[in-house]
C-alpha positions as a Python dict, from the first residue, in 0.01 Angstrom:
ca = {
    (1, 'X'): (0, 0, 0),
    (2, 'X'): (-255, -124, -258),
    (3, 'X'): (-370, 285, -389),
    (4, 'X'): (16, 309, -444),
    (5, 'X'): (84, -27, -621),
    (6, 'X'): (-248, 108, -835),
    (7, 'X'): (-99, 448, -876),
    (8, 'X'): (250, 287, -969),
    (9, 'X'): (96, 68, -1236),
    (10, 'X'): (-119, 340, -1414),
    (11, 'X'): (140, 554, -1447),
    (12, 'X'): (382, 262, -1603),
    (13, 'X'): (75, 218, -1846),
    (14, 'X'): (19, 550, -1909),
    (15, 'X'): (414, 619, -1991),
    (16, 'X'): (380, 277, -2237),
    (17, 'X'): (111, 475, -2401),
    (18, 'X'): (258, 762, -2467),
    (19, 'X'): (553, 644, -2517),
    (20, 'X'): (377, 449, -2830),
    (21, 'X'): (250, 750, -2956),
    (22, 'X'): (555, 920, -2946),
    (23, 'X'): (699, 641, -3195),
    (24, 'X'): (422, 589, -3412),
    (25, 'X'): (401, 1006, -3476),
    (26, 'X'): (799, 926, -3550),
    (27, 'X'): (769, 663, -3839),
    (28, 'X'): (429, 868, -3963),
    (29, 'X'): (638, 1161, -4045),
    (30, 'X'): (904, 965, -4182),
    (31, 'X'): (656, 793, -4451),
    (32, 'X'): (572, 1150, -4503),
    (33, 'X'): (895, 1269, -4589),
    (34, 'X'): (955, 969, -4812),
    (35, 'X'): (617, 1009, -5011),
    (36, 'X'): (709, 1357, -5045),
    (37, 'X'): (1021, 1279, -5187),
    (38, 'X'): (876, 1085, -5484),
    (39, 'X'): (587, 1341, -5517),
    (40, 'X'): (798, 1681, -5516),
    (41, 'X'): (811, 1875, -5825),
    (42, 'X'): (1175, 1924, -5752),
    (43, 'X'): (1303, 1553, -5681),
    (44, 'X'): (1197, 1561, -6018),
    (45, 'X'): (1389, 1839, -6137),
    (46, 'X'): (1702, 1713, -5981),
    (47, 'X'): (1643, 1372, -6064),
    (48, 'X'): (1679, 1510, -6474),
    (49, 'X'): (1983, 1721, -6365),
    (50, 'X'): (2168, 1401, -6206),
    (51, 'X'): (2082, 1232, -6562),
    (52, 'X'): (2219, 1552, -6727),
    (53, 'X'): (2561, 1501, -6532),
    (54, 'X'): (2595, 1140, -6535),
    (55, 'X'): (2575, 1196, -6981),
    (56, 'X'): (2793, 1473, -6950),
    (57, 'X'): (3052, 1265, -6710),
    (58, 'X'): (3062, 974, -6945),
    (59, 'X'): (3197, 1162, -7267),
    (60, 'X'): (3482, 1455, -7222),
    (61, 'X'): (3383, 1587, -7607),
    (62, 'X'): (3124, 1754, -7409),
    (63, 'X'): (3205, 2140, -7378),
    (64, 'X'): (3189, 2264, -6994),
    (65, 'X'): (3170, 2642, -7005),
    (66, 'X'): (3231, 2766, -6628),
    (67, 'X'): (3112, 3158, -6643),
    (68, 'X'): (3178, 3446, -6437),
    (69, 'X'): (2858, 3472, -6265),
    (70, 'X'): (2773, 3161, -6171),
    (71, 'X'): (2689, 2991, -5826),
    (72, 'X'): (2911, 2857, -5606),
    (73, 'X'): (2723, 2500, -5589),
    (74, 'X'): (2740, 2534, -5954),
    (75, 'X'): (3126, 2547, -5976),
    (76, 'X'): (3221, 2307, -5777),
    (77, 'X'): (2975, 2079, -5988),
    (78, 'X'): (3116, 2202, -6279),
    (79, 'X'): (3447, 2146, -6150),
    (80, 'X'): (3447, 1802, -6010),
    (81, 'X'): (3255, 1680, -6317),
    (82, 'X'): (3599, 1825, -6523),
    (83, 'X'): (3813, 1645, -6285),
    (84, 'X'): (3656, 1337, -6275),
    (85, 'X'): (3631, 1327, -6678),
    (86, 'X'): (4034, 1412, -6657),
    (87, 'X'): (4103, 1131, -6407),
    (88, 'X'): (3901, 859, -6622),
    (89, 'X'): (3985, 987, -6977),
    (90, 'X'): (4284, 1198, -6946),
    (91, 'X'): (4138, 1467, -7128),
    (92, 'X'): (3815, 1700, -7060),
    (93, 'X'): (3655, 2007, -7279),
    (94, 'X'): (3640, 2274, -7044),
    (95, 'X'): (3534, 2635, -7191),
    (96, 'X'): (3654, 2516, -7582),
    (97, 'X'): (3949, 2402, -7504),
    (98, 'X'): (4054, 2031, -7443),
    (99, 'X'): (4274, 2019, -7096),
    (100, 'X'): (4519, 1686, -7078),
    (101, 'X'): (4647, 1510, -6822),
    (102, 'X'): (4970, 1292, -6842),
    (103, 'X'): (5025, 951, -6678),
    (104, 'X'): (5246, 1156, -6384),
    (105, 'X'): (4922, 1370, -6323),
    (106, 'X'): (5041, 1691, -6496),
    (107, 'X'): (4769, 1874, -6641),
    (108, 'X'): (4863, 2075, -6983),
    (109, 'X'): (4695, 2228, -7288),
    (110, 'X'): (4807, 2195, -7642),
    (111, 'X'): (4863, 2545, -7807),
    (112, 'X'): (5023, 2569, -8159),
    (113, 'X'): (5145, 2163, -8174),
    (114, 'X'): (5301, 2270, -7822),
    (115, 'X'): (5261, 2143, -7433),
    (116, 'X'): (5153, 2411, -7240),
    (117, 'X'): (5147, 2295, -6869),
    (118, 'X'): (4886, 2422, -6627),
}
């Protein structure tokens, strides 16, 4: 009875111990991922692209020129940056040309003093 209580109890501190380890490798490698963060050459990148948007967000003089060959990710930045500039200003610059958008949500371009709706 006593070699099994001992057995019992070693292996309930064993488990305890490993268990320990376990979480402590867990919040190590989060740290890790979080230094890394802050130390990658392309949080940095993206952290100048993100400033890049938010200045290009803010004023809808700025011309967005969507190409042919461009990414995917790319458009739909492109794109929800034109509709967000559209929903706060009611206008946006979107390859030249300014695109409006009236207070009933219709979207339209002025051609030759005349409403051309989208």
């Amino acid at each position: 009875m006593i070699k099994f209580f001992i057995i019992f109890l070693s292996l309930i501190i064993l488990y305890f111990i490993l268990n320990n380890k376990i979480f402590s490798y867990k919040k190590i490698n989060k740290i890790k991922i979080f230094k890394n963060k802050f130390t990658n050459k392309d949080a940095k990148i993206e952290k100048i692209f993100l400033r890049n948007n938010e200045r290009i967000i803010k004023d809808p003089n700025i011309d967005l020129i969507i190409g042919l060959y461009e990414k995917e990710s790319e458009l739909k930045q492109k794109t929800n940056i034109h509709r967000a500039r559209l929903a706060k200003f009611k206008k946006s610059k979107l390859n030249g040309e300014f695109i409006y958008q009236d207070l009933k949500g219709n979207i339209y371009k002025i051609e030759n003093k005349k409403k051309i709706y989208i």
